[in-house]
C-alpha positions as CSV (number, residue, x, y, z in Angstrom):
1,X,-13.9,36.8,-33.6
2,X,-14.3,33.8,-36.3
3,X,-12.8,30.8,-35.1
4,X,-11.7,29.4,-38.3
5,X,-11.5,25.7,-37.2
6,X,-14.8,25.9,-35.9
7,X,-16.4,27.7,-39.4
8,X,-18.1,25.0,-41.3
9,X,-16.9,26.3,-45.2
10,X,-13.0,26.0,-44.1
11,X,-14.1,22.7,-42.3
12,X,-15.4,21.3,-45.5
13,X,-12.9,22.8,-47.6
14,X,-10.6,21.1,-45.2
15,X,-11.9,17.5,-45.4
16,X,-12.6,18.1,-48.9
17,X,-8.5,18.4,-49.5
18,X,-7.3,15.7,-47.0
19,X,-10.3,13.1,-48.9
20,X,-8.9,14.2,-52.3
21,X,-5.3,13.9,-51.7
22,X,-5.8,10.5,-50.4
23,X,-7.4,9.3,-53.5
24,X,-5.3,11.6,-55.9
25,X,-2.4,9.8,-54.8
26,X,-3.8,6.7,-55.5
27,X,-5.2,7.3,-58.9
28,X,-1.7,9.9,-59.8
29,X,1.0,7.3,-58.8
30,X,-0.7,4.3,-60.8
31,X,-2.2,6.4,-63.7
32,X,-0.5,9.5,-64.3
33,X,-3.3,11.6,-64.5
34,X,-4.5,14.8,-61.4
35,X,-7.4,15.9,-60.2
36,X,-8.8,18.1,-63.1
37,X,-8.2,14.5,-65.5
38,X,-9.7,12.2,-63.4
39,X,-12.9,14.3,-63.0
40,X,-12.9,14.1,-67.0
41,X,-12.4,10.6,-66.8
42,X,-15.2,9.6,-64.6
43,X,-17.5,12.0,-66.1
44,X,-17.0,10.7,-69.2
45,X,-16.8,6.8,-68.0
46,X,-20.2,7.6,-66.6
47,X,-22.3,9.4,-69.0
48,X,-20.5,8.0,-71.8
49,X,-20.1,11.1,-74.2
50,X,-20.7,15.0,-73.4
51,X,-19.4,18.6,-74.2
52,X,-16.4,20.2,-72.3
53,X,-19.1,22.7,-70.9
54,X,-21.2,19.7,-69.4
55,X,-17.9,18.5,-67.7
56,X,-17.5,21.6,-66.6
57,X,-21.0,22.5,-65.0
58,X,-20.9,18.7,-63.7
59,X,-17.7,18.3,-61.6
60,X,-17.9,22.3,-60.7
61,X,-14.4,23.0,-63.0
62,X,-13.7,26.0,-65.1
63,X,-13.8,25.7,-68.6
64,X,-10.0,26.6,-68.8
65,X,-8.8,23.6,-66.5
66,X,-11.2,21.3,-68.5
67,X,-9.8,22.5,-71.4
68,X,-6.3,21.7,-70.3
69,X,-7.2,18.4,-68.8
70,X,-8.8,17.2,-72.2
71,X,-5.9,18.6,-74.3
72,X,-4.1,16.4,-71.9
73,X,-5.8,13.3,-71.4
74,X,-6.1,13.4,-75.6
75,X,-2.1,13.6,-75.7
76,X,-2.4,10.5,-73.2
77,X,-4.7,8.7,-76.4
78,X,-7.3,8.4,-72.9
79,X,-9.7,10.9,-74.7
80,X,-11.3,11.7,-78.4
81,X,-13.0,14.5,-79.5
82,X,-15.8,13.9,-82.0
83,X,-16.7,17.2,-83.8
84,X,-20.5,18.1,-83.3
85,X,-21.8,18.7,-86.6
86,X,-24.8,20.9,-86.0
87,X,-22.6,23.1,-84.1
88,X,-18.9,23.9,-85.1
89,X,-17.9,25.6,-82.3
90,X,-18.5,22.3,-80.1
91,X,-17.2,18.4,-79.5
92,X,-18.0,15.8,-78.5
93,X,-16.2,14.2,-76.0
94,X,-15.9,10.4,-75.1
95,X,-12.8,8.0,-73.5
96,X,-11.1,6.2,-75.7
97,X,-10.2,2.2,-75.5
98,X,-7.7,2.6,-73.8
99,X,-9.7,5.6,-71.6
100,X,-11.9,3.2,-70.9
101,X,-10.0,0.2,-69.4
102,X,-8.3,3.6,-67.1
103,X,-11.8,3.8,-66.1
104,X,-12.4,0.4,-65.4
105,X,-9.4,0.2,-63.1
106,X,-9.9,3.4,-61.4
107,X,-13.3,2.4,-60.5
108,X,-12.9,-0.7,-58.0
109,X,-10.0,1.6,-56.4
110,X,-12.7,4.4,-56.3
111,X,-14.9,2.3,-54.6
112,X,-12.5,0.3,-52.2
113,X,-11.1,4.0,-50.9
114,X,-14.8,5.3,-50.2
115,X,-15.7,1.9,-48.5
116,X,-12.6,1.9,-46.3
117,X,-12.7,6.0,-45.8
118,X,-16.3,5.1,-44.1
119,X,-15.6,1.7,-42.7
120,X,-16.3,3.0,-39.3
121,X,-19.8,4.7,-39.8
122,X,-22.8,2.8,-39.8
123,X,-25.7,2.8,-42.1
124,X,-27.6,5.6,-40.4
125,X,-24.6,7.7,-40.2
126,X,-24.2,7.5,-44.0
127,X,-27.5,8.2,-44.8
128,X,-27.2,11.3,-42.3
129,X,-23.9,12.4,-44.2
130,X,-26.1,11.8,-47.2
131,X,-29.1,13.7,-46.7
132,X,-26.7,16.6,-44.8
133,X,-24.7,17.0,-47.8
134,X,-27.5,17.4,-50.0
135,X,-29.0,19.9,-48.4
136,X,-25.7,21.8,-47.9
137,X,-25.1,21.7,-51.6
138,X,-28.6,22.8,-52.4
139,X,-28.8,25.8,-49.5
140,X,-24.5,26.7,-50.8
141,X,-26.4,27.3,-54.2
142,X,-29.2,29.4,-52.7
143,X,-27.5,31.8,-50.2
144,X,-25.1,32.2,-53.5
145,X,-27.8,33.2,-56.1
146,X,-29.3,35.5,-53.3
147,X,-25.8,37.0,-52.7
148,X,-25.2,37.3,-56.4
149,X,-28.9,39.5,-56.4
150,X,-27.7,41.4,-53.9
């Protein structure tokens, strides 16, 4: 018998949803924008300008849902798409101005959420979450390249 509270992917799934929703609520009330735009956004606030397929492979989306989250967030003026010259069949993708000072808002909430979401762990503990979650993402990608051999 599987105890499905007890099995650690529907545990992480799980927290996963109840840490998103929190912050989603936040950044959807004041902003307008979901999950699948947000993940655009920050990419993009970080890293400044990329490809839909490096959003994709970076924040784990499929190509469709970044593909409606751009077309979106360009309706919004919160993104522009630079054509990439050496290869037609790509863009470029960057915030705009006013993308940008969405960014710059979101972030400090960003922040303030994580900070209070681990107010009550101490420094070791958040290295421990850390290092745990690392090595969880890096064994999740093993076990599913070995499956995928299989």
């Amino acid at each position: 018998m599987l105890l499905l509270e007890e099995f650690l992917p529907f545990r992480l799934v799980v927290l996963a949803s109840s840490v998103g929703q929190g912050f989603t609520r936040l950044y959807t009330q004041r902003f307008g924008v979901g999950l699948p735009e947000w993940r655009v956004i920050a990419m993009l606030g970080q890293h400044g300008t990329l490809t839909s397929k490096a959003v994709g492979e970076r924040t784990f989306m499929h190509k469709t849902m970044v593909s409606r989250a751009v077309s979106d967030l360009e309706r919004d003026d919160l993104v522009v798409r630079e054509p990439n010259r050496a290869d037609k069949r790509e863009v470029f993708l960057s915030l705009s101005e006013k993308g940008q000072r969405v960014y710059a808002e979101i972030v400090p909430l960003a922040r303030e959420y994580a900070t209070r979401l681990t107010a009550d762990l101490t420094k070791e503990d958040l290295a421990a979450l850390d290092r745990i979650v690392a090595i969880l993402h890096e064994r999740s990608g093993e076990v599913f390249s070995a499956e995928r051999r299989e």
